[in-house]
MIVO-655056 format. One line per 8 residues: number of its first residue (from 1); their letters; for each residue y negated, x negated, z of N, C-alpha, C, O. Coordinates in steps of 0.001 Angstrom, whole numbers, plus 524288, in hexadecimal, padded with zeros to 5 digits. Layout:
# MIVO-655056
NUM = A = Y:X:Z:Y:X:Z:Y:X:Z:Y:X:Z  ...
This chain:
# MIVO-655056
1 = XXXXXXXX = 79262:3B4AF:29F00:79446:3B9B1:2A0C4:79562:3B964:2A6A8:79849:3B5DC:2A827  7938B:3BC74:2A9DA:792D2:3BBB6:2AE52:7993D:3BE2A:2AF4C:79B95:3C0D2:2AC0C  79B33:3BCA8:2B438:7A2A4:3BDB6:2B655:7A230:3C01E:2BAFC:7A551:3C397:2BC1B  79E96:3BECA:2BE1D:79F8D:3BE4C:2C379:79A26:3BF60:2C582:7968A:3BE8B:2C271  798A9:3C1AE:2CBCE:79427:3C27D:2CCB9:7940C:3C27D:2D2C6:796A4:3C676:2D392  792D9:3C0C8:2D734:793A9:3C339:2DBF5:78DC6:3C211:2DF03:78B9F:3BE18:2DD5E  78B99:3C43B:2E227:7876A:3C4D0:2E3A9:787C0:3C1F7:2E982:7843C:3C332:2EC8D  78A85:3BF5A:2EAD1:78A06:3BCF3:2EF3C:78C40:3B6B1:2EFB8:78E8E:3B555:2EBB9
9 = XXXXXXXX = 78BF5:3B23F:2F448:78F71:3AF1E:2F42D:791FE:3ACE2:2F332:79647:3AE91:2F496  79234:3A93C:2F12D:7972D:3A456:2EF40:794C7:39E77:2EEEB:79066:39CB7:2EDF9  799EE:39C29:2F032:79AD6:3979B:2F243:79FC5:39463:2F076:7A474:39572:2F0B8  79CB3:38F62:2EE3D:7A246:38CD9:2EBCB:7A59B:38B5E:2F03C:7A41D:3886B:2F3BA  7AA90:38DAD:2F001:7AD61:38DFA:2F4B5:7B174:38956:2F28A:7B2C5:38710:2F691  7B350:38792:2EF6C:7B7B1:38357:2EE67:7B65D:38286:2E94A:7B512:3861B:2E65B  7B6B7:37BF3:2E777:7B861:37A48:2E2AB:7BD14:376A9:2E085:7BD37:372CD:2E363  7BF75:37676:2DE29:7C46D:372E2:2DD47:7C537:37090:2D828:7C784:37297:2D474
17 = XXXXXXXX = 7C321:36C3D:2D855:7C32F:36801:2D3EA:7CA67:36808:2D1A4:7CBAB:369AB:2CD4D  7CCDC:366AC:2D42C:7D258:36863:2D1F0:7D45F:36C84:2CE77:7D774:36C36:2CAC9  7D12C:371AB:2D11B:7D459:374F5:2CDEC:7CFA0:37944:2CB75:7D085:37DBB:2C9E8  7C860:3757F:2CBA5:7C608:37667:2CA1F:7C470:37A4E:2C850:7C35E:37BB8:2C3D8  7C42C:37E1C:2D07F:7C39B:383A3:2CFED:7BC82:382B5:2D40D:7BA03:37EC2:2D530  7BBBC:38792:2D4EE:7B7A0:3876A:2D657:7B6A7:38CEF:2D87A:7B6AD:39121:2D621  7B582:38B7D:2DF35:7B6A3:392E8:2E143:7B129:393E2:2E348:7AE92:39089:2E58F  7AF92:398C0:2E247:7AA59:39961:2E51D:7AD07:39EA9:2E705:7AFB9:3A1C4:2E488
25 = XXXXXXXX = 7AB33:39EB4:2ECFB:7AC80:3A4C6:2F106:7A74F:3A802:2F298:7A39C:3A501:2F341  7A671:3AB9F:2F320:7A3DA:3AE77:2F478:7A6A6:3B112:2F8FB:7AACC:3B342:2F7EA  7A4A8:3B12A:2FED1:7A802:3B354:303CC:7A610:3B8FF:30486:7A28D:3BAFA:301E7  7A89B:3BB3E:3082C:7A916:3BFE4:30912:7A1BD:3C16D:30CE1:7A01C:3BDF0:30FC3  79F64:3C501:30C75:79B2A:3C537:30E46:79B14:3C948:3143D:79781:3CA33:31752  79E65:3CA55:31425:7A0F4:3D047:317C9:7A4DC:3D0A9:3183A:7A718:3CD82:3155D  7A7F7:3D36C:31AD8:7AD81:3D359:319F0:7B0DD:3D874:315F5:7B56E:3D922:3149E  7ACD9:3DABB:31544:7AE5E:3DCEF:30E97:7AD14:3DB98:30A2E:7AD3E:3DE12:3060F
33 = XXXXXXXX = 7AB5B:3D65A:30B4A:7A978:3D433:3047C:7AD4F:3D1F0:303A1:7B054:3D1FB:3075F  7AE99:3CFF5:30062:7B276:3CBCF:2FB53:7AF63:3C574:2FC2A:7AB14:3C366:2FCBF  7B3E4:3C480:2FBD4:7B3E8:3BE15:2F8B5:7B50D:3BCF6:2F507:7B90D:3BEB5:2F304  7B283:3BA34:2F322:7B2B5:3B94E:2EC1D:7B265:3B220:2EBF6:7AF66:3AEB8:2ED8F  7B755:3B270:2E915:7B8C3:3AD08:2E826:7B8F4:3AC29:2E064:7BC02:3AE3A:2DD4F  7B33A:3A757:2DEF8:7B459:3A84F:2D987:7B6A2:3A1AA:2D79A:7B43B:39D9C:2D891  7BA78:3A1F5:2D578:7BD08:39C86:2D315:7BC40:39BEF:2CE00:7BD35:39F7C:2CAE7  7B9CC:395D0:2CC1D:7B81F:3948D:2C88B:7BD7C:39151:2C5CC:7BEBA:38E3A:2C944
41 = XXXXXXXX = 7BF7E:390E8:2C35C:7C601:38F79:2C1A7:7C37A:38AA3:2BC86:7C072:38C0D:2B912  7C529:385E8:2BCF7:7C63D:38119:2BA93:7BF3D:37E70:2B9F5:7BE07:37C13:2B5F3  7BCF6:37EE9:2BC7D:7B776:37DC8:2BD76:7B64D:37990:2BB5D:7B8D0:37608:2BD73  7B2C7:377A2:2B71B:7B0C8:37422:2B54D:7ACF2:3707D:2B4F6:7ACE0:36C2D:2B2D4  7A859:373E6:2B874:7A5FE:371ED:2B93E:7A18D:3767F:2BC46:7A10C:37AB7:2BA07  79E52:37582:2C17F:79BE8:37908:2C397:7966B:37618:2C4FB:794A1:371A6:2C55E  794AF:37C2D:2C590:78C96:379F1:2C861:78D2A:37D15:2CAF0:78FFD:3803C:2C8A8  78BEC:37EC8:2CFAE:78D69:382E7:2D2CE:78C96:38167:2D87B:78EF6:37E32:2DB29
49 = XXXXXXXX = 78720:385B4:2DA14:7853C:3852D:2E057:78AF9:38568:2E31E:78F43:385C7:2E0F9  789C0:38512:2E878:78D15:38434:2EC0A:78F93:38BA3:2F026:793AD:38D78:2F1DE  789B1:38D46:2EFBF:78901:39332:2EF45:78533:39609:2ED1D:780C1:39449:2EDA8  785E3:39B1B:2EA20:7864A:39F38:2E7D9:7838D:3A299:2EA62:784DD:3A21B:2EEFC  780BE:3A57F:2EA0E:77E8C:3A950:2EE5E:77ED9:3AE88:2EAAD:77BE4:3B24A:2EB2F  7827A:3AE29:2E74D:78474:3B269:2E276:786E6:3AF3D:2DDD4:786EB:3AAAB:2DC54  78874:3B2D0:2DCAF:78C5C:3B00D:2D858:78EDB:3B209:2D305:79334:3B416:2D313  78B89:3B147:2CD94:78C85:3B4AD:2CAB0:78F93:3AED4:2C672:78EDA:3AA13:2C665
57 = XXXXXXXX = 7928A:3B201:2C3DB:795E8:3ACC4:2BFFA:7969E:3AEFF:2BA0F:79986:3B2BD:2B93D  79357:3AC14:2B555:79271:3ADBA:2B0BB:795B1:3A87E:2AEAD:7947C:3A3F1:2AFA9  79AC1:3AA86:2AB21:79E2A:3A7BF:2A765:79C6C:3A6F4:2A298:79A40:3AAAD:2A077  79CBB:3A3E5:2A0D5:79AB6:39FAD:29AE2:79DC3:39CC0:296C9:79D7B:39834:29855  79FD8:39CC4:29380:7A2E0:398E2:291E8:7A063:394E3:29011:79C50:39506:28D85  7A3E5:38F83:291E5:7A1F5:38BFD:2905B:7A55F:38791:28C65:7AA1C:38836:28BE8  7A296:382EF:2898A:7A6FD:37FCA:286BA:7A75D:37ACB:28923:7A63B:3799D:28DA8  7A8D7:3786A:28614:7A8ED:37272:28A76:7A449:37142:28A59:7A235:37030:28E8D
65 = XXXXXXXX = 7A0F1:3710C:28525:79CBF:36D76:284F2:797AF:371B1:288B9:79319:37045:28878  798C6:37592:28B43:794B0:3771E:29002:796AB:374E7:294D6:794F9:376BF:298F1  799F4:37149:294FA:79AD6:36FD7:29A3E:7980C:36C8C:29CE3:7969E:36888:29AA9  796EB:36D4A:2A12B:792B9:36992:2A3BB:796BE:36360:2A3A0:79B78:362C9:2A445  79298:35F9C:2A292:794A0:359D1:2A285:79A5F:3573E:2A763:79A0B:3572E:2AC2F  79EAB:35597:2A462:7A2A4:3555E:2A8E8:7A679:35AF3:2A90E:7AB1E:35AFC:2AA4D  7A4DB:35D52:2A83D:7A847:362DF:2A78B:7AC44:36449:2A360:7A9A8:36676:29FFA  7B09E:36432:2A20D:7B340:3641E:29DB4:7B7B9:369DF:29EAF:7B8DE:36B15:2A331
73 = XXXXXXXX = 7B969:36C48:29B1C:7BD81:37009:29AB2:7C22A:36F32:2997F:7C348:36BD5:2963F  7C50C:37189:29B6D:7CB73:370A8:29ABE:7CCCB:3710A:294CC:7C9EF:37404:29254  7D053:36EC2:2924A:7D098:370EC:28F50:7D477:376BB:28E0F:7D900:376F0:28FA6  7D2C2:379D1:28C00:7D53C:37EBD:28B49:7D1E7:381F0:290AC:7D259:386AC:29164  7CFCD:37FB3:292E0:7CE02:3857C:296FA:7CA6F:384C3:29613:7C8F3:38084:29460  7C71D:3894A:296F9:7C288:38A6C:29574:7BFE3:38A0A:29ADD:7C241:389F2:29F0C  7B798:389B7:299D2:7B543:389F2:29D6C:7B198:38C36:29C95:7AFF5:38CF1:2981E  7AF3D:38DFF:2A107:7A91E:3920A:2A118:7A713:390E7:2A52A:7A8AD:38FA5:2A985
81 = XXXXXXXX = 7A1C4:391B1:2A29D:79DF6:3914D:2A735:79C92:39655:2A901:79B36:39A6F:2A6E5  79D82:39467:2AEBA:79AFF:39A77:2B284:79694:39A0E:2B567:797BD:39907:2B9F5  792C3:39A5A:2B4D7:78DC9:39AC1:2B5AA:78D0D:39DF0:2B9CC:78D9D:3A2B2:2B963  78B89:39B50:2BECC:78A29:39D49:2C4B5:784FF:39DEF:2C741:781B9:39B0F:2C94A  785F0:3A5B2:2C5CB:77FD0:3A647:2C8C8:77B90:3A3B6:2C55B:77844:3A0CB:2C74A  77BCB:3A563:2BDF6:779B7:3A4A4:2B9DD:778EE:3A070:2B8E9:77592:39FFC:2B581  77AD7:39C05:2BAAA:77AB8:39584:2BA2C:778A6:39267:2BE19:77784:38E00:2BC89  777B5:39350:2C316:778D6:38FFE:2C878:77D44:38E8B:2C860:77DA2:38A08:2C9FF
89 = XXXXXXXX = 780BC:39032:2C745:78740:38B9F:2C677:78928:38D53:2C118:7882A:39130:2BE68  78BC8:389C4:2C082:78F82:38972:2BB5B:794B8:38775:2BC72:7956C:382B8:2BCDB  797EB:38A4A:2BCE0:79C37:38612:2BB78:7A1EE:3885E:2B775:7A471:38C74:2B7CE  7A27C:383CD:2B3C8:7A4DC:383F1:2AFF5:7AB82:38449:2B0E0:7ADC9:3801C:2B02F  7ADF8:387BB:2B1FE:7B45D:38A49:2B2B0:7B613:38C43:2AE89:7B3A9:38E45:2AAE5  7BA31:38BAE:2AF21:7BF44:38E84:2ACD5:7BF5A:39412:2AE3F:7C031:39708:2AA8E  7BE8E:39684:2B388:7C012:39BD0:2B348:7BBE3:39D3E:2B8F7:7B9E7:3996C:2BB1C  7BAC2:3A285:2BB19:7B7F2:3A3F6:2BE6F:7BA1C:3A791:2BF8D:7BAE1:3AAB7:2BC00
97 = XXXXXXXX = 7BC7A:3A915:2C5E2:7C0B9:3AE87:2C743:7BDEC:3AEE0:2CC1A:7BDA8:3AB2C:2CF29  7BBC1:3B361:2CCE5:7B9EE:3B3B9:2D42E:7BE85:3B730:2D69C:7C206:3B81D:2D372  7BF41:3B972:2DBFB:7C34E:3BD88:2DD4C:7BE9E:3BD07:2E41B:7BC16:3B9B7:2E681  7C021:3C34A:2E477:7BC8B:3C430:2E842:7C223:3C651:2EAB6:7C615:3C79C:2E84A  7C0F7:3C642:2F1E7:7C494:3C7EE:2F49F:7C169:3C80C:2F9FC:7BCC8:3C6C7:2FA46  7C4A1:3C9D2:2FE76:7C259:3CBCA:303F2:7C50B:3C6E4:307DA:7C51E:3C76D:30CA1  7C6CC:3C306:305B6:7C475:3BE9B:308BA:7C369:3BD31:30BC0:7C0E2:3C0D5:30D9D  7C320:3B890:30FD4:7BEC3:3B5D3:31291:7BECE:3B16E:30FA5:7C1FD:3AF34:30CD0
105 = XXXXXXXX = 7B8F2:3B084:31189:7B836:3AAAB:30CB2:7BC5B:3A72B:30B19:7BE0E:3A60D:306BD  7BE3C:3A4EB:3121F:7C0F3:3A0BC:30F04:7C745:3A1AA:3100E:7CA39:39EC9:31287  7C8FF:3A8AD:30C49:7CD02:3A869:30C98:7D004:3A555:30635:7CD77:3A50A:30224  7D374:3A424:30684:7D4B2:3A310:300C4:7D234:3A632:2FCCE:7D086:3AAAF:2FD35  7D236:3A21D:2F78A:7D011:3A565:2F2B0:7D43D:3A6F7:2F085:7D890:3A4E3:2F0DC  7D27E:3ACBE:2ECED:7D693:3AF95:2E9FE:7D947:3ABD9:2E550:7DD43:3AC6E:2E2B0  7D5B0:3A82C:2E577:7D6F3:3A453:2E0CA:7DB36:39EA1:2E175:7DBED:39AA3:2DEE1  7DDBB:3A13E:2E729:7E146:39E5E:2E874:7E166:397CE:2EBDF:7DDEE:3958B:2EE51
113 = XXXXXX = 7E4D7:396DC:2EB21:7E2AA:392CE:2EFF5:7DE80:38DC1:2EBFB:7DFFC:38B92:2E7F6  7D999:38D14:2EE7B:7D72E:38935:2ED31:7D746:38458:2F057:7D726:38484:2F525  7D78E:37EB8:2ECF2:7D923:37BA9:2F23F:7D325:37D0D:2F511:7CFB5:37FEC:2F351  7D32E:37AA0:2F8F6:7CFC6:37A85:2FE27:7CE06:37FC5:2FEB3:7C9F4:37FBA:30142  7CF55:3844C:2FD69:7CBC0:389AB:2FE77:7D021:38C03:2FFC2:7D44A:38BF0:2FD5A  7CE97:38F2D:3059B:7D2F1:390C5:30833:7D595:3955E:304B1:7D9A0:39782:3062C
């Protein structure tokens, strides 16, 4: 089931093995466009270019035994695969939230402070 769709730009902008989030931004193109920041929440495991030249994101559920080798689930939380741009990336999360805003790239994300991302 497809979630998400945007027709331009993105770029894995931060990842964090700690708290095993995963941010991809899309920047402002003009100064009346939006920035769109999408966070991938408890990340398990990813395939995923470096950039996007569009970006559509189709959710899947998955069980343990579809997990790619090395990949394991919490217990009690659940995981899905989100399928990037019909399967050029995959990566297997806990949750997927974008928030678009008027921005400059590298002002903070709505998603609060990330370490190393301003």
């Amino acid at each position: 089931m497809q979630i998400a769709s945007w027709e331009r730009n993105f770029q894995v902008w931060h990842y964090t093995f700690s708290y095993a989030q995963l941010l991809l931004r899309s920047g402002q193109r003009d100064d009346m466009d939006k920035r769109i920041d999408v966070l991938f929440s408890r990340v398990r495991h990813m395939e995923l270019p470096h950039e996007l030249a569009e970006l559509t994101i189709d959710e899947l559920p998955v069980s343990e035994k579809d997990l790619p080798a090395g990949a394991s689930i919490e217990y009690g939380v659940p995981c899905k695969l989100f399928l990037i741009n019909g399967g050029i990336g995959k990566i297997y999360a806990g949750d997927c939230k974008w928030h678009e805003d008027y921005e400059w790239l590298d002002a903070p994300s709505h998603f609060g402070p990330l370490r190393g991302v301003k």
